[in-house]
BAFI-3210 file (N, C-alpha, C; in Angstrom, 3 decimals, decimal comma, padded with zeros to 6 digits):
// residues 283
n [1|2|3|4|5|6|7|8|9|10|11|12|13|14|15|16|17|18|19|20|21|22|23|24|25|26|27|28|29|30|31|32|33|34|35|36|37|38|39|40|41|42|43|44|45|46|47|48|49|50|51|52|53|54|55|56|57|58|59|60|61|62|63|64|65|66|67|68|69|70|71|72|73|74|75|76|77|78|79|80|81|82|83|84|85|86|87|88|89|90|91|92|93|94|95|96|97|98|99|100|101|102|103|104|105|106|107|108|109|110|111|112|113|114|115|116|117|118|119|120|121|122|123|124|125|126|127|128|129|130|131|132|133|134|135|136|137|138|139|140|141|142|143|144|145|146|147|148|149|150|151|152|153|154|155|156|157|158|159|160|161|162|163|164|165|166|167|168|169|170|171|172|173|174|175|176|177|178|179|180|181|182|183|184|185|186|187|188|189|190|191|192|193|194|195|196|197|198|199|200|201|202|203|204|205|206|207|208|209|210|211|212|213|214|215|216|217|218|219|220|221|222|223|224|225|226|227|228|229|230|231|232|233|234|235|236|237|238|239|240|241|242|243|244|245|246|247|248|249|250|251|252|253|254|255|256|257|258|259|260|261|262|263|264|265|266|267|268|269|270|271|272|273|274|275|276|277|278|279|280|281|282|283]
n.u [182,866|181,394|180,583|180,729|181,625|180,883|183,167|185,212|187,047|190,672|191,132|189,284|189,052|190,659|189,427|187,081|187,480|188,810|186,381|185,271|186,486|186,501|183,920|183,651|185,772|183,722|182,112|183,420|183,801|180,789|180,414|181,597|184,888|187,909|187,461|184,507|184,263|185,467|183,342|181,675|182,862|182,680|179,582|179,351|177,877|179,806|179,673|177,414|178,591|176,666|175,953|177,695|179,410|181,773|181,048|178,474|179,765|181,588|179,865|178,576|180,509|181,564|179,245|179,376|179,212|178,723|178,770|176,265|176,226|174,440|173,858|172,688|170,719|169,458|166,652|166,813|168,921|167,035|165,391|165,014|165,686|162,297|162,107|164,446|164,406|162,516|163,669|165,675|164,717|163,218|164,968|166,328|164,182|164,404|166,726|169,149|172,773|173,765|173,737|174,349|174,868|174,987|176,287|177,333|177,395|177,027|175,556|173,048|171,042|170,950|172,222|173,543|170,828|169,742|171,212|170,874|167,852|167,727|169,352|167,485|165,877|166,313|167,950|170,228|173,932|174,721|176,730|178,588|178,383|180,979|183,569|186,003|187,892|188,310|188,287|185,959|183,548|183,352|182,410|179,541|178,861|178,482|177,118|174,549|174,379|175,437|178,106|179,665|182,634|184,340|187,396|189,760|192,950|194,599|194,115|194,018|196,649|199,474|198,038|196,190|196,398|195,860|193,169|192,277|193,278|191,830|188,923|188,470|188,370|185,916|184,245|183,209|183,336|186,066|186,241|189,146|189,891|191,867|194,103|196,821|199,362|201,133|198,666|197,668|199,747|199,837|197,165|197,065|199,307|197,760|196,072|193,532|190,571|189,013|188,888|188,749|187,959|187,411|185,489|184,898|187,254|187,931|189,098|190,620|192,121|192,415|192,688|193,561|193,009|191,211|193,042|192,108|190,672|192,470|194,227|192,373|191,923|194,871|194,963|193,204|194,212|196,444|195,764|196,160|196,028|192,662|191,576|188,830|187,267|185,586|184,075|183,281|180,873|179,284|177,864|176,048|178,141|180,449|179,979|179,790|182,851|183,854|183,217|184,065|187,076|187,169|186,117|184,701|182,917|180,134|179,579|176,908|175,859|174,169|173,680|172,871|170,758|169,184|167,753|167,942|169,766|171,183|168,769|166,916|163,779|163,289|161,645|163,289|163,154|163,334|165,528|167,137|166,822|167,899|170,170|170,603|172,048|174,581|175,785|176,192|177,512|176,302|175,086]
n.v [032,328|035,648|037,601|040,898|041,728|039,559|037,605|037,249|035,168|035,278|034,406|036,297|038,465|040,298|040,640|041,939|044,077|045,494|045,717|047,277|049,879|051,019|051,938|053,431|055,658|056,728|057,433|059,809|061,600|062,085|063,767|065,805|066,030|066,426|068,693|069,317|066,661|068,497|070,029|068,287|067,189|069,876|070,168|067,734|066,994|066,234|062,935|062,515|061,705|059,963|057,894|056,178|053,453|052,510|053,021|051,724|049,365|049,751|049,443|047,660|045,573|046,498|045,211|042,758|041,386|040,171|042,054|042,939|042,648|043,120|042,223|043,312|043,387|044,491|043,010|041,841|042,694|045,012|046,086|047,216|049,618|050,292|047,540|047,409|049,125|048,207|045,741|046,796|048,104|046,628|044,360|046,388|046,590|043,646|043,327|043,924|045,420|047,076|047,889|046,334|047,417|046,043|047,516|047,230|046,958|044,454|043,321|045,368|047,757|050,121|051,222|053,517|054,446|052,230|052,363|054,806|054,596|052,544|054,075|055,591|054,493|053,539|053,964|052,926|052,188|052,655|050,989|050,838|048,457|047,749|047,819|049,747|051,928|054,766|057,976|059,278|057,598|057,718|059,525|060,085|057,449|058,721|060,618|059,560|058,661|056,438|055,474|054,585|052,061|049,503|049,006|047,444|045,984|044,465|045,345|048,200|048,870|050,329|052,903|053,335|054,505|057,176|057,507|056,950|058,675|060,669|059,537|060,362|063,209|063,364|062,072|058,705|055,549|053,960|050,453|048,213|045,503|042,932|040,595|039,392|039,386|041,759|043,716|044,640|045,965|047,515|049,379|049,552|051,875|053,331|054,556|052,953|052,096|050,026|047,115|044,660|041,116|038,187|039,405|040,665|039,761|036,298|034,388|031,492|028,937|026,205|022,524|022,656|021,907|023,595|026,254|028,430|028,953|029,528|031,759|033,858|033,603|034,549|036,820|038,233|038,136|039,509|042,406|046,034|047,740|048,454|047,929|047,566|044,985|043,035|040,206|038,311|036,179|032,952|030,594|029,297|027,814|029,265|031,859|031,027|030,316|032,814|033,915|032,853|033,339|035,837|037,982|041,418|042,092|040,500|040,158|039,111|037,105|036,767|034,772|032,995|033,418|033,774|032,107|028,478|029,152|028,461|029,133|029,940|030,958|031,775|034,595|037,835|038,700|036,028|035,143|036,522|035,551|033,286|033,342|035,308|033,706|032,666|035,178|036,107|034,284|032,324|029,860]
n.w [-012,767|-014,447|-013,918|-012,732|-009,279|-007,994|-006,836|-009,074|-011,642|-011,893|-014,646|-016,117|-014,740|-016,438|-018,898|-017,348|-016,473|-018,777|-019,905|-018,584|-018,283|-020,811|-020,599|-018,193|-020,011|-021,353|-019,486|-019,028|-020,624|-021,136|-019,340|-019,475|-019,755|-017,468|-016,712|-016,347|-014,344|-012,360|-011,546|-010,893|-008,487|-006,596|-006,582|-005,013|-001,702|001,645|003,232|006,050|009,144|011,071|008,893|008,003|007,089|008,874|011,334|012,088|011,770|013,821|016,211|016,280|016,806|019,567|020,529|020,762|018,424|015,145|012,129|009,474|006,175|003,289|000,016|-002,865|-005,735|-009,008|-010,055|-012,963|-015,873|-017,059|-015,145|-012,062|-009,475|-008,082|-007,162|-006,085|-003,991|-002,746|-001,487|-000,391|001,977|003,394|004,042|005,998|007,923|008,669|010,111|009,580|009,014|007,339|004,040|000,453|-002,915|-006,097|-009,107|-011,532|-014,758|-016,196|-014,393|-014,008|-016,112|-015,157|-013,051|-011,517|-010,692|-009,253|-007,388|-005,828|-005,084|-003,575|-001,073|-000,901|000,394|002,439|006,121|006,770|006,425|002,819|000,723|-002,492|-005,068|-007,215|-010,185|-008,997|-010,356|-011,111|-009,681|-010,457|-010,274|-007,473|-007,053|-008,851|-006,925|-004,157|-005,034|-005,388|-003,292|-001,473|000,919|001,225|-000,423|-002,074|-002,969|-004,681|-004,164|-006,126|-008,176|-008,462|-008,057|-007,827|-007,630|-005,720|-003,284|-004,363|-005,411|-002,703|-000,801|-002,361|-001,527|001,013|001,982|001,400|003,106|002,894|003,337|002,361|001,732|001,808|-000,082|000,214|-000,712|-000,035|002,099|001,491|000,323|002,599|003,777|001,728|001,720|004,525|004,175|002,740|003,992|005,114|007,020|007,074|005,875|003,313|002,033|-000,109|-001,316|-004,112|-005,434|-006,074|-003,705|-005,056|-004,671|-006,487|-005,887|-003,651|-000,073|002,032|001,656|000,808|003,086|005,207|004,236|004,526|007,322|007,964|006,665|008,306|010,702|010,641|010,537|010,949|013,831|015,656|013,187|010,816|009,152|006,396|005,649|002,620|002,099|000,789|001,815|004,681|006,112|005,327|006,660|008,799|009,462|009,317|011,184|013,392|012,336|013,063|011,501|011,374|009,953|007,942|004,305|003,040|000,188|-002,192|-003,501|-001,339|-000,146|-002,772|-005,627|-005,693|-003,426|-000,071|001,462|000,064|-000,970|001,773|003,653|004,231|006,887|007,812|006,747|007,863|010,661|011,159|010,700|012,558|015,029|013,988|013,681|016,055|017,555|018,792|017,906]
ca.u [181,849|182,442|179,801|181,503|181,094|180,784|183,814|185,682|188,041|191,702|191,055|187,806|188,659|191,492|188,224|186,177|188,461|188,767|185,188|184,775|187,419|185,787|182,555|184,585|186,006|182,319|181,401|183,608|183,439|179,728|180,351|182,670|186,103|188,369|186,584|182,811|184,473|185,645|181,952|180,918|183,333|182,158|178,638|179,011|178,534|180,450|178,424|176,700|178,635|175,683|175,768|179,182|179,723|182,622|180,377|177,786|180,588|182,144|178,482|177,644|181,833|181,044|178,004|180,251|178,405|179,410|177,911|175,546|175,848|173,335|173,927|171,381|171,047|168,819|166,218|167,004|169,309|166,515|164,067|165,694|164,912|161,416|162,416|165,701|164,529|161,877|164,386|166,388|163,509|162,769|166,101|166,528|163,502|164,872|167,702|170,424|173,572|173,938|173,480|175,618|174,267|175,674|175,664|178,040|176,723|176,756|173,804|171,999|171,501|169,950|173,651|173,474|169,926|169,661|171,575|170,180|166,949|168,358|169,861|166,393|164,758|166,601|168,785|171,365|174,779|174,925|177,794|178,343|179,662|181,313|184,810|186,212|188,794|188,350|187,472|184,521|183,036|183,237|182,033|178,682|178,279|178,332|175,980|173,374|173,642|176,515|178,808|180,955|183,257|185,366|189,230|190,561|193,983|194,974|193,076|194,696|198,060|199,266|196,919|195,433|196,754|195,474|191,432|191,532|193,243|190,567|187,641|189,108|187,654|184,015|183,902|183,465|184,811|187,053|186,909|190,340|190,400|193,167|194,224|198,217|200,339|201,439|197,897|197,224|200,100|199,747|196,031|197,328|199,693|197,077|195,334|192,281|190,582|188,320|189,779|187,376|188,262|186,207|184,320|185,162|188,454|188,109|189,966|190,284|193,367|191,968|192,800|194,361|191,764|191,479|193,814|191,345|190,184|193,897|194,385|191,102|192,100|196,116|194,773|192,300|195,070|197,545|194,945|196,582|195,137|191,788|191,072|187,908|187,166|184,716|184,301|182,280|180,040|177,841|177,020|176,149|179,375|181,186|179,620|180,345|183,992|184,233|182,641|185,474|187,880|187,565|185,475|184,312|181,321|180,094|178,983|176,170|175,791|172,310|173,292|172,768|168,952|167,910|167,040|169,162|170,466|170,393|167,838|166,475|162,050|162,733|161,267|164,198|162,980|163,383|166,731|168,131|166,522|168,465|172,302|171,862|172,907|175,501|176,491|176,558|178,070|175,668|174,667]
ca.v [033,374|036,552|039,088|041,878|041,617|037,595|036,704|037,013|034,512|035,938|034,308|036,612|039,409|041,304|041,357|042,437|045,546|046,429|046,744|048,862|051,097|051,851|052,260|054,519|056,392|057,037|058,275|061,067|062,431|062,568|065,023|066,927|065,827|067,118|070,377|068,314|066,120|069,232|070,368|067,223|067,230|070,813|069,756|066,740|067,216|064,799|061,506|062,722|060,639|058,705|057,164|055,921|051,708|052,093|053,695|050,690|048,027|049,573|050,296|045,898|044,788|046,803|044,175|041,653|040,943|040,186|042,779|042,138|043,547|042,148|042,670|043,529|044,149|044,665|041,109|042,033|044,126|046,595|046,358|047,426|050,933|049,955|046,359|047,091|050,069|047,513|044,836|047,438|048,080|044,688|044,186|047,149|045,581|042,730|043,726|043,681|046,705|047,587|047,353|046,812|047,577|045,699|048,357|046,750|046,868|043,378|042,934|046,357|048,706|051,369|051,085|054,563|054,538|051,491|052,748|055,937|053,760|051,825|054,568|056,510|053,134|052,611|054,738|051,834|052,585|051,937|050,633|050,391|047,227|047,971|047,718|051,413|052,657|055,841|059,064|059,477|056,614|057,829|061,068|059,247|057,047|059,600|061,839|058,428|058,224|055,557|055,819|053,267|052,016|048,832|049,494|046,263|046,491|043,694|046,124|049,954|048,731|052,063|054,176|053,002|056,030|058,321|057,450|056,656|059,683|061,567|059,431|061,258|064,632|063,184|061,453|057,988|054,766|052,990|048,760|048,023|044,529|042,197|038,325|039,158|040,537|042,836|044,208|044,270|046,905|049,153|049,234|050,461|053,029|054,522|054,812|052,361|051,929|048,727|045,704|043,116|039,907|037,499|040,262|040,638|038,859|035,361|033,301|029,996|028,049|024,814|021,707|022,745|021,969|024,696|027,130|029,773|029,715|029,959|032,770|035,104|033,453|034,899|037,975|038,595|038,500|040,517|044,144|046,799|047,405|049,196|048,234|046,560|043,457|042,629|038,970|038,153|034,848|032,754|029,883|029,632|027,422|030,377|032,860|030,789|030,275|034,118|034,921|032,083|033,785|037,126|039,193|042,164|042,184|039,503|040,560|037,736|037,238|036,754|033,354|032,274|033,030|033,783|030,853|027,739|028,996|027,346|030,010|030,534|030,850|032,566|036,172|038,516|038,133|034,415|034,940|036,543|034,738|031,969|033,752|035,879|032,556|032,678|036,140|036,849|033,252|031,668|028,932]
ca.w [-012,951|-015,011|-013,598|-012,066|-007,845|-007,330|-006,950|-010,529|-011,535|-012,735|-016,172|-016,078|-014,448|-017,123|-019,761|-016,851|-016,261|-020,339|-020,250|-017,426|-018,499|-021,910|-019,461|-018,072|-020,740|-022,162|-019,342|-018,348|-022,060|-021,116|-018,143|-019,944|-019,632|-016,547|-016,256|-016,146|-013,535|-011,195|-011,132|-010,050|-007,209|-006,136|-005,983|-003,970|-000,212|001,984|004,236|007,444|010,679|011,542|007,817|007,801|007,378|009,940|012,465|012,370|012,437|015,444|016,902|016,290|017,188|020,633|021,110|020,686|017,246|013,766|010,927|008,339|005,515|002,666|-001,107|-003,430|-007,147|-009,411|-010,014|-014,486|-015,948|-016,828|-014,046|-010,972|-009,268|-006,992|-006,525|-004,961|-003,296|-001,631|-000,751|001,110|003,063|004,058|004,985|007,301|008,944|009,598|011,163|008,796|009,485|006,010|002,115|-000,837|-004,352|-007,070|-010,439|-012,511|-016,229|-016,332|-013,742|-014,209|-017,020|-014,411|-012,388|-009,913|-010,212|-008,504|-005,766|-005,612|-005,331|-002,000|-000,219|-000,223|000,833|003,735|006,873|006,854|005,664|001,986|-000,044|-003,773|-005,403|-008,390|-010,037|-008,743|-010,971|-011,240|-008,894|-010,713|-009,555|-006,274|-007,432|-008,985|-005,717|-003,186|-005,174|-005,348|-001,774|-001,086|001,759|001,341|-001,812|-002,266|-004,057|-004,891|-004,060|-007,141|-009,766|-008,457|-007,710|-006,953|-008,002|-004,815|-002,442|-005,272|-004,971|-000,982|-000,429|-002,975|-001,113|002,456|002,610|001,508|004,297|002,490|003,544|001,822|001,687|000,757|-000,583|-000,156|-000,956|000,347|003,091|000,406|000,135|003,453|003,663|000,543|001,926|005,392|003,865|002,000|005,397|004,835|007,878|006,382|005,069|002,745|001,783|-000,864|-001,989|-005,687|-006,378|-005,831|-002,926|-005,229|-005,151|-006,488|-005,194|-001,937|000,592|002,981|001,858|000,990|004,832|005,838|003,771|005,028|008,613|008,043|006,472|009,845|011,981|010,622|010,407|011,809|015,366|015,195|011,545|010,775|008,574|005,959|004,707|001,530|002,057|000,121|002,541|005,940|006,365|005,523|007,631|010,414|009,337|008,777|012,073|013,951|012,090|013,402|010,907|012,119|009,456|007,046|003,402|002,794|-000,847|-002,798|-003,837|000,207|-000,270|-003,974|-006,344|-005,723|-002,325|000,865|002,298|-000,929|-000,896|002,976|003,728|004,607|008,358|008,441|006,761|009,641|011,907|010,562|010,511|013,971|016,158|013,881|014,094|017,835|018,147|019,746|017,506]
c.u [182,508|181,697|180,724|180,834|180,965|182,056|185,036|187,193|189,188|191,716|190,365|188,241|189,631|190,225|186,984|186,446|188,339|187,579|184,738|185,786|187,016|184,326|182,754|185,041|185,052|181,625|181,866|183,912|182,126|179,629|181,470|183,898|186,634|186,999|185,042|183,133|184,594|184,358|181,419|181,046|182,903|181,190|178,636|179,301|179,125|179,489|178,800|177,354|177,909|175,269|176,703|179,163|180,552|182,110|179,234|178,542|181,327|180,841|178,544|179,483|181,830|179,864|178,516|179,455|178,732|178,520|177,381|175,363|175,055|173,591|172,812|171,558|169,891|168,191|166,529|167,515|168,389|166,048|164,765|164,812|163,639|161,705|163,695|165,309|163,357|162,215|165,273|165,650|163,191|164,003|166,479|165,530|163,955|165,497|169,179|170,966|173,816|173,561|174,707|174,671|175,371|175,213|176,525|177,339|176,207|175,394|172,766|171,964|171,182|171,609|173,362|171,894|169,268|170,163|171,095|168,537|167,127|168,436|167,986|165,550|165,119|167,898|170,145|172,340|174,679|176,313|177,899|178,880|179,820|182,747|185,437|187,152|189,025|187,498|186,126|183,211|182,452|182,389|180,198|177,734|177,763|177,026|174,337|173,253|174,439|177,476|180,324|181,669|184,396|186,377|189,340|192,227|195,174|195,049|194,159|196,240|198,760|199,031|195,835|195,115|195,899|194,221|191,796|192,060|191,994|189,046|188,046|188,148|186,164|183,540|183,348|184,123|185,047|187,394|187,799|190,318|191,293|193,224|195,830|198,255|200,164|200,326|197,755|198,459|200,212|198,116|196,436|197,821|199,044|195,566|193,403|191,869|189,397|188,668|189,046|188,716|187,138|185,209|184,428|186,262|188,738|189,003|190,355|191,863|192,875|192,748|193,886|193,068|192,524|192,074|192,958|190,673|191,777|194,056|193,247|191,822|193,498|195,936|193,941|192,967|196,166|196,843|195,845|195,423|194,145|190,800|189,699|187,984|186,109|184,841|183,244|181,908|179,237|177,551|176,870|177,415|180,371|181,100|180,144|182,152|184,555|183,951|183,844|187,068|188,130|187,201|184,752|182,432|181,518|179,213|178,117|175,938|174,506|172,929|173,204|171,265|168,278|167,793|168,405|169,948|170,367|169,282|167,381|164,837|162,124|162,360|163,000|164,372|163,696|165,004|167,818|167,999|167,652|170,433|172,156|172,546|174,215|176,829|176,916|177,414|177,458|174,884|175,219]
c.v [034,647|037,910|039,524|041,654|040,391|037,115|035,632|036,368|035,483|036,041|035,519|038,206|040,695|041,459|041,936|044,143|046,208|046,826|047,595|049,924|051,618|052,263|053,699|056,205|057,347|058,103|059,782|062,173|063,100|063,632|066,031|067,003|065,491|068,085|069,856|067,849|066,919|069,844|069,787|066,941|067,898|070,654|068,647|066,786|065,574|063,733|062,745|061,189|059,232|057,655|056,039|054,147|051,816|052,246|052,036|049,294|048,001|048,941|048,470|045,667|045,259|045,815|042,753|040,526|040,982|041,130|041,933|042,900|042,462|042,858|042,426|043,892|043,838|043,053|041,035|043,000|045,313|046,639|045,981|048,594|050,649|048,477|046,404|047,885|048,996|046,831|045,642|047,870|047,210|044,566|044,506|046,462|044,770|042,968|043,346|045,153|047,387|046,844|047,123|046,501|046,941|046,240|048,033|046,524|045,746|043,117|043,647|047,042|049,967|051,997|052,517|054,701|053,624|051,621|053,268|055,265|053,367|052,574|055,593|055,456|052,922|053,880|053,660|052,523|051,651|051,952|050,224|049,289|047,195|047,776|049,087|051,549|054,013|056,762|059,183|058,832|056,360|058,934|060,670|058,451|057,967|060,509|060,739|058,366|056,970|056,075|055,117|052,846|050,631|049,233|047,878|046,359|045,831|044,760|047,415|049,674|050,338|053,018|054,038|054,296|056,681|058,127|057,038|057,905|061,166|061,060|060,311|061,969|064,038|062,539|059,617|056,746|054,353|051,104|048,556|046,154|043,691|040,983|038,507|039,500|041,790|044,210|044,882|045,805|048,366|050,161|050,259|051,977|054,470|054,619|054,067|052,310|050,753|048,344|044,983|042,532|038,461|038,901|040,640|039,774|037,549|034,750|031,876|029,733|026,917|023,537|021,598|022,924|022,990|026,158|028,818|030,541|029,945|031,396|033,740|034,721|034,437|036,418|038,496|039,195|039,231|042,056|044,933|047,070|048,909|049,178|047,277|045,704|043,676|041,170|038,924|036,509|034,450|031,397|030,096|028,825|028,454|031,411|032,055|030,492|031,644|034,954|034,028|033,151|034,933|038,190|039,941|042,067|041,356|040,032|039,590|038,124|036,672|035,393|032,515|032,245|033,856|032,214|029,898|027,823|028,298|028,187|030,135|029,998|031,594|034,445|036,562|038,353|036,722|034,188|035,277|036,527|033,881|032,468|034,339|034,805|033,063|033,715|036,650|035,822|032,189|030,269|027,524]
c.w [-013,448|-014,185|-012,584|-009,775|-007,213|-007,351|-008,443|-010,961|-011,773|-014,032|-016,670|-015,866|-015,121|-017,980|-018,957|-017,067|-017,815|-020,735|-019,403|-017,943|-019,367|-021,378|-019,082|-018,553|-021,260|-020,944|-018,622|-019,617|-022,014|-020,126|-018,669|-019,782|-017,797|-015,980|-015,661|-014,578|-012,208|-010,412|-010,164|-008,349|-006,481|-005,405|-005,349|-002,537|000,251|003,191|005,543|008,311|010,580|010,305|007,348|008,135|008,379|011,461|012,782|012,623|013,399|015,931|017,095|016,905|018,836|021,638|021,076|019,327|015,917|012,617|009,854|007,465|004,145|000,923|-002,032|-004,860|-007,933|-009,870|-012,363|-014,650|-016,232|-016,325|-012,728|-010,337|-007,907|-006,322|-006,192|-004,226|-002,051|-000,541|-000,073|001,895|003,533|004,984|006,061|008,307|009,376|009,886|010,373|008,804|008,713|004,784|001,624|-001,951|-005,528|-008,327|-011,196|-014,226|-016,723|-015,993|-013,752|-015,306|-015,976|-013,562|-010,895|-009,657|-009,118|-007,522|-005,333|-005,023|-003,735|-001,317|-000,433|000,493|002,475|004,667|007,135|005,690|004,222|000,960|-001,631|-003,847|-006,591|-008,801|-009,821|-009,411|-011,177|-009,926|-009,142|-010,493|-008,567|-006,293|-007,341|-007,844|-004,664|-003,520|-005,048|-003,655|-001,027|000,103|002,390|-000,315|-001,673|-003,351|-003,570|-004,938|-005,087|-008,575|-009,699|-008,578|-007,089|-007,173|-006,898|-003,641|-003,016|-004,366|-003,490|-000,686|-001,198|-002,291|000,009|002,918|002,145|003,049|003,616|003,292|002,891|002,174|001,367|000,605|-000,621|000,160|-000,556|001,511|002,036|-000,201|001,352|004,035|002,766|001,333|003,587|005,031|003,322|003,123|005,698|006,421|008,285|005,672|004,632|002,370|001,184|-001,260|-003,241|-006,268|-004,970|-005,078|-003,668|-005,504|-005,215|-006,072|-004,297|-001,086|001,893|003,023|001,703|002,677|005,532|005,734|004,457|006,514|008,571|008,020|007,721|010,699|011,848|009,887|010,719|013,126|015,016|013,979|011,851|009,782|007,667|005,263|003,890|002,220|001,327|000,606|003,844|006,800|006,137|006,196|009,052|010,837|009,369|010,299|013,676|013,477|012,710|012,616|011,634|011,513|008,450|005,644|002,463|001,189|-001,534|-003,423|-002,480|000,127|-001,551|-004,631|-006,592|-004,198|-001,327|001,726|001,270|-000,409|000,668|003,207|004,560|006,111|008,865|008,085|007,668|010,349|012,045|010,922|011,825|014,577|015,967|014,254|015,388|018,502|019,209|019,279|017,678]
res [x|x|x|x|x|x|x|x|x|x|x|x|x|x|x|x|x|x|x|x|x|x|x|x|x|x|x|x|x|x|x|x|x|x|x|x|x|x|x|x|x|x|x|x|x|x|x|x|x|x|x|x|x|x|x|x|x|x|x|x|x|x|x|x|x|x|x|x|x|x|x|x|x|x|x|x|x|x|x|x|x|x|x|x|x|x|x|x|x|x|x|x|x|x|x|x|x|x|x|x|x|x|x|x|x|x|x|x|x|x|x|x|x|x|x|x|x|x|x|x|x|x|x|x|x|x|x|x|x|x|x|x|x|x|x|x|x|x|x|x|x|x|x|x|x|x|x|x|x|x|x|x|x|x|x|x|x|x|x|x|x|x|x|x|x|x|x|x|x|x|x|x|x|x|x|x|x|x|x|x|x|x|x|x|x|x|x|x|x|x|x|x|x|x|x|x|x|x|x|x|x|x|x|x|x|x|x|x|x|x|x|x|x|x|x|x|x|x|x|x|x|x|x|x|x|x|x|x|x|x|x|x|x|x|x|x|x|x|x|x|x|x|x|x|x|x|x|x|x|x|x|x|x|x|x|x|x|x|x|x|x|x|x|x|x|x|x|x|x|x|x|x|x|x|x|x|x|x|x|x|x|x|x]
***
């Protein structure tokens, strides 16, 4: 798969990156360089506490309960905007701990509006899902109403410090991403204090059975103490492997119940009817 946020192969994901970067490029010419960009910073206040993804995945790891966070993106790249802002309303109803907005160019043309869209829909922490390369990015999210941000720690290499120490003072969290050890420390250093795993860059070592659950299981257990977890999922065999493992929160993916999934045709309700067992462990 090439779309940006599912899970993008390696083959896939160096022409993912060259087009986000000219994405990129375009659009901090459109804010006016540098100087445009410092504005932006100015005007953006930083997340309110009670908004904060780390705050709701203590708040559910306290209940002795696995997070739910639920990703969402626009149903056509141009018609987004009321139909995501609905489905994050639904969601919160049912009882799901957070969002994630997928604005990648690929799947939306609307991209922050569609967030912007979500985060007025719903008091649940929301999270972008995008490829982050740049500050501005963060800049953009925060002003839509985001509170959260995955860094891939494959993609920044070490330009990683840079943006987590520039998300900081917003108050922001930071997903840091990682498929190594090696991540798993740059990611500490640059003081992450949320760890994903499967959420944009693909776990696949093909024909080694298992090794992708080794790997999320290896990566689980060597956090630093305190840190939290996010695993990406897209069956309910993986949620329950993710919630064995020791994830703090599970990032269910819209191919678990849109068209084709194994929940696919259920109301948002019935879908997490269907995963709490899983999540509290009681299934």
């Amino acid at each position: 798969r090439t779309r940006a946020c599912e899970g993008a192969p390696a083959a896939a994901l160096k022409g993912v990156l060259r087009r986000k970067q000219r994405t990129l490029e375009a659009k901090l010419e459109a804010v006016g360089g540098l100087e445009g960009l410092q504005e932006l910073i100015m005007d953006t206040p930083p997340v309110s506490p009670p908004e904060r993804l780390a705050n709701a995945i203590a708040y559910k790891s306290l209940q002795g309960r696995c997070g739910l966070m639920v990703e969402l993106a626009s149903p056509t790249p141009h018609d987004g905007g009321a139909a995501v802002a609905a489905a994050a309303a639904a969601w919160e109803k049912a009882g799901a701990d957070a969002i994630a907005v997928s604005i990648d160019e690929e799947i939306t043309s609307l991209g922050d509006q569609d967030l912007e869209a979500a985060a007025r829909a719903t008091r649940l922490p929301v999270m972008v899902l995008d490829w982050i390369m740049h500050p501005m990015q963060l800049i953009s999210a925060l002003k839509a109403g985001a509170c959260a941000a995955p860094l891939v720690a494959q993609v920044l290499k070490g330009g990683l410090g840079t943006i987590a120490t520039f998300a900081r003072p917003s108050g922001m969290d930071i997903v840091v991403e990682c498929v190594n050890a090696q991540d798993v420390e740059a990611a500490e250093a640059a003081g992450a204090g949320v760890y994903g795993m499967n959420l944009s860059v693909a776990l696949t070592l093909g024909g080694i059975p298992g090794a992708q659950r080794q790997i999320i299981k290896g990566l689980l257990g060597s956090l630093p103490f305190g840190a939290f977890s996010v695993v990406g999922v897209s069956s309910l065999d993986e949620l329950r492997f993710a919630k064995y493992a020791g994830a703090d929160c599970v990032l269910v993916r819209r191919a678990l119940f849109e068209q084709g999934g194994e929940l696919a045709g259920m109301t948002q309700a019935e879908v997490v009817d269907v995963l709490e067992p899983i999540l509290t462990g009681d299934d």
